[in-house]
FIKOLZA-1660 file (N, C-alpha, C; in steps of 0.1 Angstrom, whole numbers, plus 5000, padded with zeros to 4 digits):
% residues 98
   i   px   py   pz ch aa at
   1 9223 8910 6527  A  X  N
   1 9234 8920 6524  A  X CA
   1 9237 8928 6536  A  X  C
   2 9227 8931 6544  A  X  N
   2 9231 8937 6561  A  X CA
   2 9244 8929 6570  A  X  C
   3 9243 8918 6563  A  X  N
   3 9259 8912 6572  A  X CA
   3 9270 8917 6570  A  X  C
   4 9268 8924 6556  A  X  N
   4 9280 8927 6549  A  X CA
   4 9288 8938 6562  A  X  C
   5 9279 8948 6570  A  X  N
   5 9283 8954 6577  A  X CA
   5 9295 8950 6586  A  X  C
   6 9293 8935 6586  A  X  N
   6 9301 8935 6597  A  X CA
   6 9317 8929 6598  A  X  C
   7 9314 8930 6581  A  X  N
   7 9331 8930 6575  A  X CA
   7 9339 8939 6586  A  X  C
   8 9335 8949 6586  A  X  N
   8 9342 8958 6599  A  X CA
   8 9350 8955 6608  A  X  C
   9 9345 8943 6615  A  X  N
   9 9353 8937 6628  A  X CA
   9 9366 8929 6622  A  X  C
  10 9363 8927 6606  A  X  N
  10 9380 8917 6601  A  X CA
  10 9385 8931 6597  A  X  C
  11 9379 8941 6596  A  X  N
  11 9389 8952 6592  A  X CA
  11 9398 8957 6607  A  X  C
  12 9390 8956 6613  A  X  N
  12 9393 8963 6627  A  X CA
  12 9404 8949 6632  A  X  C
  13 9400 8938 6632  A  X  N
  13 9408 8927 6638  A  X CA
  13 9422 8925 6633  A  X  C
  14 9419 8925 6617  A  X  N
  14 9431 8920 6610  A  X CA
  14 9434 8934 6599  A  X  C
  15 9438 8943 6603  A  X  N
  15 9436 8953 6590  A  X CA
  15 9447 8951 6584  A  X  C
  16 9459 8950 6587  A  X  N
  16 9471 8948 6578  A  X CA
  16 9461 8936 6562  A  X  C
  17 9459 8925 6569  A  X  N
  17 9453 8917 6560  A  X CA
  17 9443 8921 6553  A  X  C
  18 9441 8930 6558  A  X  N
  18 9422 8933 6552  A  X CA
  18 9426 8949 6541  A  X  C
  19 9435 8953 6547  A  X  N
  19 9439 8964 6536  A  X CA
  19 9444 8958 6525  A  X  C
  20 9452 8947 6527  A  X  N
  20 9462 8944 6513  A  X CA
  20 9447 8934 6506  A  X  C
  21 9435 8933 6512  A  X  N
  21 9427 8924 6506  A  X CA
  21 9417 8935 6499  A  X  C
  22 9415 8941 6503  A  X  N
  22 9406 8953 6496  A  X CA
  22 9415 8959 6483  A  X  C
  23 9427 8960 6486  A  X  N
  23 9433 8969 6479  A  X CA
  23 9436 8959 6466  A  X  C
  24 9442 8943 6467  A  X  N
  24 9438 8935 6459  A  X CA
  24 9426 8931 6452  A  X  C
  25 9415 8934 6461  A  X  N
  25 9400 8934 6456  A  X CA
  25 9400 8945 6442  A  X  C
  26 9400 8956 6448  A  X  N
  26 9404 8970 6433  A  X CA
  26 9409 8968 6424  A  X  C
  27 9421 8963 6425  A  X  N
  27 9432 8962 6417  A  X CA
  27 9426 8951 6403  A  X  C
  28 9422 8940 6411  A  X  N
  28 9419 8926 6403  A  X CA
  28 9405 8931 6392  A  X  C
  29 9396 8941 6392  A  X  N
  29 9387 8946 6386  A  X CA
  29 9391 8954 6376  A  X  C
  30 9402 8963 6380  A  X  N
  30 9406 8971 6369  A  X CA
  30 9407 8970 6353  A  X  C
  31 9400 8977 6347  A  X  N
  31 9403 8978 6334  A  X CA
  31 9419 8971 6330  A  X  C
  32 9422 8959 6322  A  X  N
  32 9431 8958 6320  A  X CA
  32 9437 8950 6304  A  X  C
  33 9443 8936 6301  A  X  N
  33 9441 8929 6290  A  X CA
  33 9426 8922 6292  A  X  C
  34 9424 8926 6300  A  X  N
  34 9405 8918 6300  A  X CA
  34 9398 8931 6309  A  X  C
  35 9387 8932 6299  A  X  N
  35 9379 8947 6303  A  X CA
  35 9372 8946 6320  A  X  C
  36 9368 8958 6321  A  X  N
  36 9364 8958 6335  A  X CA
  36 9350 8945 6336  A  X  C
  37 9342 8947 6324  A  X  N
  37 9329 8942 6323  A  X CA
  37 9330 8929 6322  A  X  C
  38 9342 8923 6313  A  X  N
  38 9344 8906 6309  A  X CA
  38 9346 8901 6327  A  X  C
  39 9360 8905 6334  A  X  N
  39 9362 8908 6345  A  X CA
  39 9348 8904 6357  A  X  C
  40 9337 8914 6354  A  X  N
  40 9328 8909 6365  A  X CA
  40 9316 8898 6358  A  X  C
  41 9318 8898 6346  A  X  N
  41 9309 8885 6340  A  X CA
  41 9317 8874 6345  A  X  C
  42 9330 8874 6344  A  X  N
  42 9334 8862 6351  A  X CA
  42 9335 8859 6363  A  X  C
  43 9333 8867 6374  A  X  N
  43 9330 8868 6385  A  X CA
  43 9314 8863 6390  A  X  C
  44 9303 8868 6381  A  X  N
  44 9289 8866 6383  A  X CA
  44 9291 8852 6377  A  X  C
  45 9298 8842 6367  A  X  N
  45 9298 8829 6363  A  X CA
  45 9301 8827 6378  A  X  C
  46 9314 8829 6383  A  X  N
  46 9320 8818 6396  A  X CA
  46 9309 8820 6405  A  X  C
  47 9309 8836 6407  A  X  N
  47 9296 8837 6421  A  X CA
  47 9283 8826 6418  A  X  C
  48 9283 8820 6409  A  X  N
  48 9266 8813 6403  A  X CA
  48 9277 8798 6406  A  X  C
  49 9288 8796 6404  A  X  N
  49 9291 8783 6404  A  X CA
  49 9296 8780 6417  A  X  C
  50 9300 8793 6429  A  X  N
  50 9302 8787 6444  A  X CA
  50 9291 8788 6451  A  X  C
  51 9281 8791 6443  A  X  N
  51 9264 8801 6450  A  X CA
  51 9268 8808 6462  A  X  C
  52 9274 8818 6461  A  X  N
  52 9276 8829 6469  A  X CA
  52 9271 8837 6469  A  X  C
  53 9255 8842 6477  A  X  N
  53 9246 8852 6473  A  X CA
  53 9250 8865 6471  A  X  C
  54 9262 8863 6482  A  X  N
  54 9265 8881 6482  A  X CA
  54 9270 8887 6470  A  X  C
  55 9286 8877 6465  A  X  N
  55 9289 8878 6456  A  X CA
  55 9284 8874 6439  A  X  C
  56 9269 8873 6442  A  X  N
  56 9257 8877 6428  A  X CA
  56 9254 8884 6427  A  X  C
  57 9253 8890 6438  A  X  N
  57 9246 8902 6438  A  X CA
  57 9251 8913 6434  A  X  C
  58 9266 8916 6444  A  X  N
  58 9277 8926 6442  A  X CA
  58 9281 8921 6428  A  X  C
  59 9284 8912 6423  A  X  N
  59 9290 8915 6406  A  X CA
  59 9278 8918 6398  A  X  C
  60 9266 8910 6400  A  X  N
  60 9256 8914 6392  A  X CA
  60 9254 8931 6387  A  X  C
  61 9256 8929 6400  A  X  N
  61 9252 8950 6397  A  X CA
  61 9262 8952 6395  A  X  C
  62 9277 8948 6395  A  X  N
  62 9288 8959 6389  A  X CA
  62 9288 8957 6377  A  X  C
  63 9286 8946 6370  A  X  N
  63 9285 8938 6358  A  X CA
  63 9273 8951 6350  A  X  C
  64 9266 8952 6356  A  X  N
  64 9253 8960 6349  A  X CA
  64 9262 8971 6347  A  X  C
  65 9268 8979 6361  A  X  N
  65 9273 8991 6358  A  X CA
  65 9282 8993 6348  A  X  C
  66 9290 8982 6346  A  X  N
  66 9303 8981 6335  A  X CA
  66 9297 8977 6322  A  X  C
  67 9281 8980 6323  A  X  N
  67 9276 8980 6308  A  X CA
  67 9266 8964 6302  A  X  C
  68 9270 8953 6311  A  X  N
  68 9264 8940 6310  A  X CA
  68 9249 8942 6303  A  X  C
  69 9245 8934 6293  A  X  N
  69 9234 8932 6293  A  X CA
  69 9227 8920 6300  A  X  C
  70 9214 8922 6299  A  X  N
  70 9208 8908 6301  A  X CA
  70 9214 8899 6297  A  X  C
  71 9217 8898 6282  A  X  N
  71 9216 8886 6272  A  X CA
  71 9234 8882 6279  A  X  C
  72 9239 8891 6278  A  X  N
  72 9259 8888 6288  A  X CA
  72 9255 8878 6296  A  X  C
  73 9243 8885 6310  A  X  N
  73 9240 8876 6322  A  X CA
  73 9238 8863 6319  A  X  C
  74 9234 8861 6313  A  X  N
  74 9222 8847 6312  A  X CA
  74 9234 8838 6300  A  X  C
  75 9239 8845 6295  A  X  N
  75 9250 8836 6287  A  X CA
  75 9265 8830 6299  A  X  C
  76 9265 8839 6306  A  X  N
  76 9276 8841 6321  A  X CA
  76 9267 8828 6324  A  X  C
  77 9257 8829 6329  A  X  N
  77 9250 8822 6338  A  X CA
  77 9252 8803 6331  A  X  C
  78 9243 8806 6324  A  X  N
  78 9252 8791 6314  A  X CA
  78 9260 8786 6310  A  X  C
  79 9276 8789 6312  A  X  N
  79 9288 8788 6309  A  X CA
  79 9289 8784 6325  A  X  C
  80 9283 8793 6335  A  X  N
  80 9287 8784 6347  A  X CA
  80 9279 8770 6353  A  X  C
  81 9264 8772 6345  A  X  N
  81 9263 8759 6345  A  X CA
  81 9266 8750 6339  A  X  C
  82 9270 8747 6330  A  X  N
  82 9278 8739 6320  A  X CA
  82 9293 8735 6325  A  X  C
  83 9301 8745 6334  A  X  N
  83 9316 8740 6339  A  X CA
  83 9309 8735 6356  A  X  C
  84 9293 8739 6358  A  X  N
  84 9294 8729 6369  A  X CA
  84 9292 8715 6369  A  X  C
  85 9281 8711 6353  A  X  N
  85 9277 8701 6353  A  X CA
  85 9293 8693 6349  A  X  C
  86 9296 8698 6341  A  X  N
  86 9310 8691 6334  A  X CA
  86 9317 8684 6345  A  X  C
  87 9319 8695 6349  A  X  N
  87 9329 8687 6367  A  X CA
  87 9323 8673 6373  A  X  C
  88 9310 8676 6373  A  X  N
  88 9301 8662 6375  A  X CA
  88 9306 8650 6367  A  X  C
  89 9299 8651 6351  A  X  N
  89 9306 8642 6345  A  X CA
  89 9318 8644 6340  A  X  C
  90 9332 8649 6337  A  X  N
  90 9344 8642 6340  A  X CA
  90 9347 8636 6351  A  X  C
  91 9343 8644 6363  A  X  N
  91 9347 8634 6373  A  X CA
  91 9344 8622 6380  A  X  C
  92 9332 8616 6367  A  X  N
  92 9326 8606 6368  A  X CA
  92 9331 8596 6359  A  X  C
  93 9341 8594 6354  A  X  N
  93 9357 8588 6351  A  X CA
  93 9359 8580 6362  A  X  C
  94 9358 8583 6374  A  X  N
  94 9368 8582 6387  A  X CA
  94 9361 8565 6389  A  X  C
  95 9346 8564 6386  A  X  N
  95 9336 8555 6387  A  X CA
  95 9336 8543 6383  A  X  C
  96 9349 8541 6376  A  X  N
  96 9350 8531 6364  A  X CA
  96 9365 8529 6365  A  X  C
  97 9362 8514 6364  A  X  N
  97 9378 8508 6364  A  X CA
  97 9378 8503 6348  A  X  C
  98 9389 8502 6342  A  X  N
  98 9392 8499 6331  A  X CA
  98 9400 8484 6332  A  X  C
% end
């Protein structure tokens, strides 16, 4: 999580980009027709299905803060293993000629 620091230099390099990306970041969390909490459970499913440590972490804990239980996490967590294995086997279709 110390690297995260050094987001800094794409703010500083590209800030036009990096403002409209933070400010999209905010925006996309907001309370809206899907709650703030559904919102970062779905986010801790993808972060678990791209294995992106940072982004486990960071939704994990916003997920908590927006009220997540355990029992949410670990149901999150199984929904993303289930659309990873699935990807495996539908795309294992491709393997077979008819």
């Amino acid at each position: 999580m110390s690297k995260l620091k050094n987001l800094k230099h794409l703010d500083q390099g590209a800030p036009e980009a990096m403002k409209a990306f933070w400010a999209f970041d905010k925006a996309v969390f907001k309370d809206g027709a899907i709650s703030e909490l559904n919102k970062q459970l779905m986010a801790v499913a993808v972060a678990l299905t791209t294995q992106c440590l940072y982004c486990i972490e960071l939704h994990t804990t916003a997920a908590k803060k927006a009220g997540a239980t355990n029992a949410q996490l670990a149901e999150a967590a199984t929904v993303a293993g289930a659309i990873r294995a699935g990807g495996a086997i539908t795309h294992a279709a491709h393997l077979f000629e008819d």
